[in-house]
N, C-alpha and C positions, 0 to 999 in steps of 0.2 A: 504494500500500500504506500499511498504518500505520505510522508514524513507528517506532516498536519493532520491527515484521520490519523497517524496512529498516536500522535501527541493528544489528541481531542477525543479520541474514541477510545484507546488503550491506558496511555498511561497515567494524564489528569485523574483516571476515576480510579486508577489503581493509586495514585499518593492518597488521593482523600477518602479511598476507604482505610487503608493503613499506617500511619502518623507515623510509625517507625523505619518506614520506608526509604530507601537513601539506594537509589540507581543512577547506572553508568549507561550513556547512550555513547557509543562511540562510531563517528562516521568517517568514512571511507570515502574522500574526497577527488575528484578528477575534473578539468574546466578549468572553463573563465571566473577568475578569483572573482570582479565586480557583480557577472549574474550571479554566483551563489551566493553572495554575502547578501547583496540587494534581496534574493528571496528568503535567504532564513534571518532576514530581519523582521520581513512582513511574515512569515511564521510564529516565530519567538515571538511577537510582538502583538499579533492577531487571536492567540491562542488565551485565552483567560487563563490564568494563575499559573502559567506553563515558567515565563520570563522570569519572576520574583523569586521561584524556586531553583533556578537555577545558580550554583556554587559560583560563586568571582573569587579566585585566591586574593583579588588585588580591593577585596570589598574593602569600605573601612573599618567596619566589624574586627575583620581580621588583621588590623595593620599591626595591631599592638604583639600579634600571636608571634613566636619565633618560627616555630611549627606549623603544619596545616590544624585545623579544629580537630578538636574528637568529635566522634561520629554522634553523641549526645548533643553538643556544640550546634553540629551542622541540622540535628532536628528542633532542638531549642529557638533555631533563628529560621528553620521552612526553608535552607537552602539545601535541598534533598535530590541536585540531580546535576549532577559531575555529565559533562559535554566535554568528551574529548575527540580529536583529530587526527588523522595519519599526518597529514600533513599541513606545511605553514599557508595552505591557499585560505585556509576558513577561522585559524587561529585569530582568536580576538577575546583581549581583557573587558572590551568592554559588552561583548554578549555572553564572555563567559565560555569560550568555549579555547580547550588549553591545547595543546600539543602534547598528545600520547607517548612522546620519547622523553620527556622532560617529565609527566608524572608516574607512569604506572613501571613496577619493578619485575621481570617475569623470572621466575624461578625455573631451571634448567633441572630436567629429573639426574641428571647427574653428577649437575655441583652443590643444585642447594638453592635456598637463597640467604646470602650472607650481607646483605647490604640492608635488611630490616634490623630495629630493632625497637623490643616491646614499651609499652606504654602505661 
């Protein structure tokens, strides 16, 4: 489906049935960086309660954090839906949506992962 039914049919009714909910959309970008960004403005933007909920590492909320929030943090404040990117064509602080090599760590089933640590 389009990105907009399934933000508007799928997952809006899935955060407001579940408070504790805290999802990863991660897209898989190829284009003209100005049409995709032009349209997943008027997405993000058109979608009722889709926009608000989505994570800004660079929010002010968070300036003060040295770390990213804990995951209570990030339900506390309704920012419960991390947007991340393959690549820098759609990366943007100010929609919120981050570059996938700079956040998420993948563990290798036969090193480990050694670069967490607990909280």
């Amino acid at each position: 489906g389009r990105l907009d039914e399934i933000i508007n049919e799928e997952i809006i009714p899935f955060l407001e049935e579940d408070s504790d909910a805290i999802i990863t959309i991660d897209l898989e970008t190829l284009g003209n960086r100005e049409l995709i960004m032009k349209e997943l403005r008027v997405i993000l933007y058109q979608t009722t309660g889709f926009a608000r909920r989505m994570f800004r590492l660079a929010d002010d909320r968070w300036k003060n954090h040295i770390e990213w929030p804990t995951i209570q943090e990030m339900r506390d404040t309704d920012q419960r839906v991390i947007v991340l990117s393959d690549n820098t064509i759609v990366q943007s602080e100010e929609l919120g949506i981050m570059l996938r090599d700079r956040i998420v760590l993948e563990n290798h089933w036969l090193k480990g992962l050694d670069k967490c640590s607990p909280r």
